[in-house]
C-alpha positions, 0 to 999 in steps of 0.5 A: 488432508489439503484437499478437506483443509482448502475446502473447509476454509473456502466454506469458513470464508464464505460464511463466517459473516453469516448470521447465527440462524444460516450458520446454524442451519449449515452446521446441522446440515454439515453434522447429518452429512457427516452421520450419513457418510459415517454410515456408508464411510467405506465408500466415501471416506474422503468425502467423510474427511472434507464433511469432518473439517468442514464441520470442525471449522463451522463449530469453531466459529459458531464458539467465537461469535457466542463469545463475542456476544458475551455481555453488552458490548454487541447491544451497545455498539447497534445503539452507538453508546457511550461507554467504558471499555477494558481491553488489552492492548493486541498491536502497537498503535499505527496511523494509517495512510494520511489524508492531507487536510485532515487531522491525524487518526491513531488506530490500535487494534484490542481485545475487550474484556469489560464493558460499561454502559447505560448503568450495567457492568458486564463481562466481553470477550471480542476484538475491538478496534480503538480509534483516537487522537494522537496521544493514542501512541502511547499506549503499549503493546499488551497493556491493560488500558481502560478506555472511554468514548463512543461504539459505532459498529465496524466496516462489513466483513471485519473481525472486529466486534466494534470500534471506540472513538476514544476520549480517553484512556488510562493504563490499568496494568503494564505490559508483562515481563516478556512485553516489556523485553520485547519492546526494549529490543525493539527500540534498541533496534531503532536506535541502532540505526538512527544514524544510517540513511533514511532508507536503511532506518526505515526498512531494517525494522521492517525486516526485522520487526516488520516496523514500518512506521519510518519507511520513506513514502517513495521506497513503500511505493517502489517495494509495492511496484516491484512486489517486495512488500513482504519483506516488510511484513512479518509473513511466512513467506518472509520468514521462509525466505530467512530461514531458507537462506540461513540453511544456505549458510548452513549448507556453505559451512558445510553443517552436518543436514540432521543439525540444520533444521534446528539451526534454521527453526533457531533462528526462527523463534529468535525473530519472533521473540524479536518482533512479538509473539502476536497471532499474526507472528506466530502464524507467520512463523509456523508457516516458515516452520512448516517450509523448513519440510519443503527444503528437507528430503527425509521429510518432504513426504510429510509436508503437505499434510502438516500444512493442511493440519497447521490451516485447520488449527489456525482456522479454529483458533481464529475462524477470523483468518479465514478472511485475512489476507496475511494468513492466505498470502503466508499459506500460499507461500507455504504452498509454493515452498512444499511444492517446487522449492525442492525441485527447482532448487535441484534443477537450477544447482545442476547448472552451476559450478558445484561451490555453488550448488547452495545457491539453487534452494535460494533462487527457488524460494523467492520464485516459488513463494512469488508464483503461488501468491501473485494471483492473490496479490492481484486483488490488492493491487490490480496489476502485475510485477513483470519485474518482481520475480527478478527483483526479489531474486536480486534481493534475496542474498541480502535479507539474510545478512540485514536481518542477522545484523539487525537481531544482534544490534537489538541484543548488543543494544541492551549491553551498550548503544555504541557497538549496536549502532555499529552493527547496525550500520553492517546491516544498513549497507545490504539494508540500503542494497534492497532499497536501491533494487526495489528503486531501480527495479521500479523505474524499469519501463513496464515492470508493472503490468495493468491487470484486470481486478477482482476474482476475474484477474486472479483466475486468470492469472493463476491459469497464466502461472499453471500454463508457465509452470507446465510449459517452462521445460519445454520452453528451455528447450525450445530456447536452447535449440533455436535461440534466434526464433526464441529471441524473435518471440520475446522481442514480439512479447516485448513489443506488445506488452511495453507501453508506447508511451515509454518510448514516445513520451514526452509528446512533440509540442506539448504545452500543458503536461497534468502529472499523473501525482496521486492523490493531489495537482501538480500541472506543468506549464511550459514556458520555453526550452527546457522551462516551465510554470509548475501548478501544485507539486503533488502529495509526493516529492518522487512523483512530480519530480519524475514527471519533470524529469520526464518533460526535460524541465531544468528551470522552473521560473516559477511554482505556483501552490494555489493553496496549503494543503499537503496534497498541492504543497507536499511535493515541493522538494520535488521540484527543487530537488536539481532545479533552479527556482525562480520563486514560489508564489502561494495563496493568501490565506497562510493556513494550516500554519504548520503547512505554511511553516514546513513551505517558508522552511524548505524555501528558505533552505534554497533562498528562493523569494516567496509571496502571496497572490491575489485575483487581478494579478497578471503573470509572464513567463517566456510564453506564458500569460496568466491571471489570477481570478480568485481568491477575492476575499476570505470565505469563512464557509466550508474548507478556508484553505480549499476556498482560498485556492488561487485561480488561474486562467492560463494562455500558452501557444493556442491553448487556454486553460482554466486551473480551479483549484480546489475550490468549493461550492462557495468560492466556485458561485462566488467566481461565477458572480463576478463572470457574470458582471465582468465582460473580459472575464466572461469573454475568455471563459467562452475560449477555454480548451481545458479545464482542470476541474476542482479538488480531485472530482469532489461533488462539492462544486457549483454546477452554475461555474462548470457551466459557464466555463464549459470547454472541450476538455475536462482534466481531473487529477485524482488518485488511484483507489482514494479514501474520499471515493474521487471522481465522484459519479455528480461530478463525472454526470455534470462534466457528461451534461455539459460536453466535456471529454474527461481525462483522469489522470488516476486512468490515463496516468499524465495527460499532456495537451499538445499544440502541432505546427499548424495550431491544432490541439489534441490530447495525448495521455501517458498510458 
């Protein structure tokens, strides 16, 4: 059955987005093949078996997409209507990654059931994506909502028929009895944990709920870097993990093995009414179930088989997973659990002390579920977590204990909050253990490998991970009989793969270090010993203040925000996290106030002198000379705060930089006017080095200005994989027309400008 299932499957994915003529064509292609094998099926059965599911999962779809079109709704998003749409709620409402300067977007995800538009009421049966405004959140998971506001057709290849930009909506019906307890253990959870530590606040739910809304920004990026994110998500992998671990307790207490799986499949429906039954759960959790067959011998057999069933059944249920990447991951695991976690935990207990036998299944789970979906996760994130097998390994006792801790304090909270808080503050301290692993383990040097992208890297991956599994064995031998020519090789390894920048970095007479932030700026300036000017502090308080770590920067004589959107002022905690601060000096223009408030809170908190900049101002700070070229005036055109971006033209050493900012088209031509009437100021712009160029590589700059303070070196600091498509190739073309060499921090991680002893100036980049 898996062979037909994968196939079936692969075939769904590559033409569930067909239209309905090709799709079809296809089915009735399928139905002859199957009639023919029908016919001669004593010598091709297997091929009969593929053609049948085949056909099966073509059929279920051709069913969905006749349901969606259903009514109006699909005529109504092509002409972009204005209408009223009923739908029931299918996720809590979420806002996804922010975008600094923009306004917060609330998504909900929904199925619609009636439409209203262009005077016609008709009936709908089709997913829909809600898209609105803050007061989006208070919509309910499962409520009937009545929602009002504009289709527009969704991204290429999603399952959703439509989105709505909501103008408003209105709750028609609450959410059922089973909704309703779900939610109240859900937010007795929350509250049991208020009072831990951020970390722990954020990531129990997201253990146990997969409620990762109060997560840390830095520990999300810790657990993507050392590939523990399906913690997080309520996935079969996850729930395997659990549930593998809860047969450990069983297997320690010595449970008779006929009680254990029901023991574990127990404690697997109990955290799916904890986190709700959506699709997403309860594919997760029959995945875990079907796990439970890897870990048991008298129906190992059977494991396999029941998978390939549990895949078609998904798949006509909702053809839409065929593209899903939750569903392929939870498979995938699955996979791994059927395949290796029996052997492999029988192999590792062989080599431990018989009281800990029952720890071989655990070790083997996280590994195997790991190996079978790195090639996968290669596609979402183009690299690969050298440190992640081992990282999970460390984590792995602990999800267990974290998530039990977490069930009982969302069951104790409906008694009272007090003994709930209590024991949540039991699961906070394996919960706070995670997330010391997941920061550790991500700072390790090369514990994130660059890896090529797209279908290409996932092959080879998957060829590297076969060849590793195939070879292992013979490689422990080869280990054991000549350990010093084994040490030799891995220290060879090693030796290729970790970057030099590890152990170089930072370069020997750097003057001007661009940190490689993400999305946003943060340049460092170096002002002496141990000192520096710092430009911007980044989206991400972590990230700059690693890069000043990395510089040995102690002392701070002064930051600079050269204006107030979070991607340049977010990180400022950052760089007063352990630093004395001599003061922070910003644009002129306070806006967006509530970005102003949050700088005037945290620079009050430390007692550290604020004030605003203007052009003509001079600064000097130990080696440092700058001046301020802009902002002039208000510009009322474009972006005000963008267009408010203080300018600076910065001397240190032999170097000369120009650091624009984010200005705009508008401020860019107005500074290019005053160049042309101030000789001093067209003067140096002749003598620059390096320029950073404006916002992020946006094509919105004025070409006249690039040219005119042409130099050698273009730096754009930009972040990897961004919403906003930056570098943008206008931008990337001026830069090419006029001479520059461009470093982008997104590629070449922070990219230092160095100064050797005999005033020589080179580039030198992290990576």
């Amino acid at each position: 059955m898996l062979l037909p299932a994968l196939v079936g499957w692969a075939l769904l994915s590559a033409t569930i987005t067909w239209g309905p003529t090709g799709r079809w064509v296809l089915t009735a292609a399928l139905v002859v093949a199957a009639v023919v094998l029908c016919v001669w099926r004593g010598r091709w059965p297997s091929a009969l078996l593929v053609v049948s599911v085949a056909l099966l999962l073509q059929v279920a779809a051709n069913g969905q997409h006749v349901l969606r079109s259903v009514g109006d709704l699909d005529t109504l998003t092509e002409a972009r209507a204005v209408v009223t749409v009923e739908v029931t709620i299918t996720s809590d409402p979420f806002t996804p990654a922010s975008r600094a300067g923009r306004e917060p977007v609330v998504l909900a995800r929904a199925t619609a059931y009636e439409v209203e538009g262009r005077g016609r009421l008709t009936r709908a049966h089709a997913p829909v994506l809600l898209r609105g405004e803050t007061d989006l959140l208070e919509v309910r998971w499962h409520e009937r909502v009545r929602v009002r506001g504009r289709l527009a057709p969704p991204d290429p290849g999603r399952a959703e028929l439509a989105v709505v930009s909501v103008a408003s909506h209105d709750v028609v019906a609450p959410a059922g009895r089973a909704a309703r307890v779900a939610e109240h253990l859900r937010a007795g959870l929350r509250r049991s944990v208020d009072g831990t530590p951020a970390d722990a606040r954020g990531l129990l739910p997201g253990l146990v709920i997969g409620d990762t809304s109060r997560t840390p920004p830095d520990l999300t990026e810790a657990m993507q870097a050392t590939g523990m994110t399906h913690l997080t998500a309520v996935s079969g992998s996850n729930i395997a993990v659990v549930g593998g671990m809860v047969l450990g307790l069983c297997v320690l207490v010595g449970m008779p093995r006929r009680c254990r799986p029901w023991v574990v499949a127990l404690a697997i429906v109990g955290f799916v009414v904890l986190a709700r039954p959506e699709p997403s759960v309860v594919r997760a959790a029959a995945m875990g179930l079907i796990g439970l067959i890897g870990v048991s011998r008298s129906r190992r057999s059977t494991g396999l088989p029941v998978l390939a069933g549990a895949l078609v059944v998904v798949l006509v249920v909702d053809p839409w997973m065929a593209r899903s990447f939750g569903f392929a991951l939870s498979a995938l695991a699955t996979l791994g659990l059927l395949l290796f976690t029996r052997p492999w935990g029988d192999a590792i207990a062989r080599h431990l002390p018989a009281r800990l036998a029952f720890l071989g299944p655990a070790v083997a789970i996280p590994v195997a579920a790991q190996g079978m979906c790195a090639p996968l996760v290669v596609l979402l994130q183009g690299s690969v977590s050298v440190i992640g097998v081992l990282a999970n390994l460390l984590a792995a006792p602990l999800v267990a204990p974290a998530t039990v801790a977490g069930v009982v304090a969302a069951v104790v909270s409906v008694v009272a909050d007090g003994p709930a808080r209590l024991v949540g503050w039991l699961g906070a301290v394996p919960t706070l253990g995670i997330a010391r692993i997941a920061r550790v383990m991500s700072d390790v040097p090369g514990g994130t490998m660059p890896w090529p992208d797209g279908g290409l890297g996932a092959l080879l991956l998957a060829a590297v991970t076969v060849l590793v599994v195939l070879t292992a064995r013979w490689l422990a031998r080869f280990a054991l009989l000549r350990p010093t020519m084994a040490l030799g090789v891995v220290g060879v390894l090693v030796a290729g793969v970790l970057p030099t920048r590890v152990v170089t970095w930072p370069p020997t007479g750097w003057r001007i270090v661009f940190c490689d932030v993400g999305q946003g700026d943060a340049a460092v300036v170096r002002t002496g010993p141990s000192r520096a000017l710092v430009v911007d502090a980044g989206p991400d308080p972590p990230a700059v203040d690693g890069c000043l770590d990395s510089l040995g920067v102690d002392v701070v004589d002064a930051v600079v925000l050269t204006h107030f959107h979070a991607d340049h002022v977010e990180g400022l905690p950052g760089v007063l996290d352990g630093r004395s601060v001599g003061q922070v000096l910003t644009s002129p223009v306070a806006e967006p106030a509530w970005q102003v408030r949050e700088v005037e809170s945290w620079t009050r908190a430390d007692g550290i002198p604020t004030s605003a900049l203007a052009a003509g101002d001079r600064l000097t700070f130990g080696e440092v000379r700058a001046e301020v070229w802009a902002p002039v005036r208000r510009i009322d055109a474009g972006s005000v705060p963008n267009n408010a971006s203080v300018v600076l033209a910065v001397h240190v050493g032999e170097v000369d930089a120009l650091l624009l900012g984010d200005v705009e088209r508008e401020a860019a031509h107005d500074l290019l006017l005053r160049l042309r009437r101030d000789g001093s100021m067209a003067g140096a712009a002749e003598r620059f080095d390096v320029v950073k160029t404006p916002h992020h590589g946006s094509a919105n700059l004025d070409a006249g200005l690039m040219a005119a303070v042409r130099a050698p070196v273009a730096v754009v600091s930009v972040g990897k994989d961004n919403d906003y498509g930056h570098p943008t190739s206008a931008h990337l073309t001026m830069l090419a027309r006029n001479g520059y060499a461009v470093h982008r921090t997104d590629r070449d991680g922070h990219v230092a400008v160095v100064e050797d002893g005999r005033g020589r100036l080179t580039v030198v980049t992290a990576r």
